[in-house]
C-alpha positions as CSV (number, residue, x, y, z in Angstrom):
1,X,92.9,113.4,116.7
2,X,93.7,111.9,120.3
3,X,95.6,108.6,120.0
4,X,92.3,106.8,121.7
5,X,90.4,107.6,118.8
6,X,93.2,106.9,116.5
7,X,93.5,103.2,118.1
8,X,89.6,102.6,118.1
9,X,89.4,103.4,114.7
10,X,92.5,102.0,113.0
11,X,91.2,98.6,114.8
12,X,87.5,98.9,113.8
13,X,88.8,100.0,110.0
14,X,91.1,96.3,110.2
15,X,88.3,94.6,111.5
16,X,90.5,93.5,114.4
17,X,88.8,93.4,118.4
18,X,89.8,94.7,121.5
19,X,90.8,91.2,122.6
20,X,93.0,90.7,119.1
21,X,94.9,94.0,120.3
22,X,95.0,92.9,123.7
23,X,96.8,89.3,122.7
24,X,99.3,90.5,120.1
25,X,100.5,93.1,122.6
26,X,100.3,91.1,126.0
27,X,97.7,93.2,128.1
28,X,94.1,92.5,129.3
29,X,90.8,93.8,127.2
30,X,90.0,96.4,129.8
31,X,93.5,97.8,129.1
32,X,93.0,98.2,125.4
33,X,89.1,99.9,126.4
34,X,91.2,102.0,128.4
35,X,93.1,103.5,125.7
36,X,90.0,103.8,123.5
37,X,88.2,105.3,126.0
38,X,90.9,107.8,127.0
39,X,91.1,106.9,130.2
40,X,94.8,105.6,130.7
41,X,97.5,105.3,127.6
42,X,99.5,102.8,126.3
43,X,102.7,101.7,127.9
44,X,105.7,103.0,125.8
45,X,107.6,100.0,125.1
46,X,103.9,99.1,123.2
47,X,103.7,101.9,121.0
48,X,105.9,99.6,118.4
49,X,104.2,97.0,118.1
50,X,100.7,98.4,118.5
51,X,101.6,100.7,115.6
52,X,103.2,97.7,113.4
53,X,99.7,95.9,114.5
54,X,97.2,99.2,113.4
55,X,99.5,99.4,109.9
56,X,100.5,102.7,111.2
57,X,103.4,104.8,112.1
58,X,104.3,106.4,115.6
59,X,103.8,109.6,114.1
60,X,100.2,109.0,113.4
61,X,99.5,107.2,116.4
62,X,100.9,110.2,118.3
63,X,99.3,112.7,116.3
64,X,102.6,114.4,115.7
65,X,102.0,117.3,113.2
66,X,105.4,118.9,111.4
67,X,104.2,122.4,111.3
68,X,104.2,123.4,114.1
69,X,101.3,126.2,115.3
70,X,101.7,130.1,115.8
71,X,100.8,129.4,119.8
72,X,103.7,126.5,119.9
73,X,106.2,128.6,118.3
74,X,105.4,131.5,120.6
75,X,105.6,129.0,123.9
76,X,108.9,127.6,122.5
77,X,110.4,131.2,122.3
């Protein structure tokens, strides 16, 4: 799953707004539709907190998978 849709629906699931995200982190509402729209990303340095804020880890958010696939093993050798 792409982080936008991961952020839209940790948010929805908590009941918490665009403009609640957009607060707690610092940033405007269109930034935060941004992300959920996949249209631009979230600054680094807010990955942190928006995880902490989406009860989340950065692994999820980032849809980092430990097994790794036959097609990234084969680009990595």
């Amino acid at each position: 799953m792409k982080i936008s849709q991961i952020i839209k629906e940790k948010r929805k699931h908590l009941g918490l707004t665009q403009e609640n995200i957009a607060e707690y982190l610092g940033v405007s509402i269109p930034a935060v539709s941004k992300w959920e729209n996949g249209t631009t990303y979230p600054d680094i340095t807010l990955l942190p907190g928006l995880a902490r804020l989406l009860k989340t880890d950065l692994n999820t958010l980032m849809s980092f998978n430990e097994e790794m696939s036959e097609v990234e093993i084969k680009m990595l050798l």
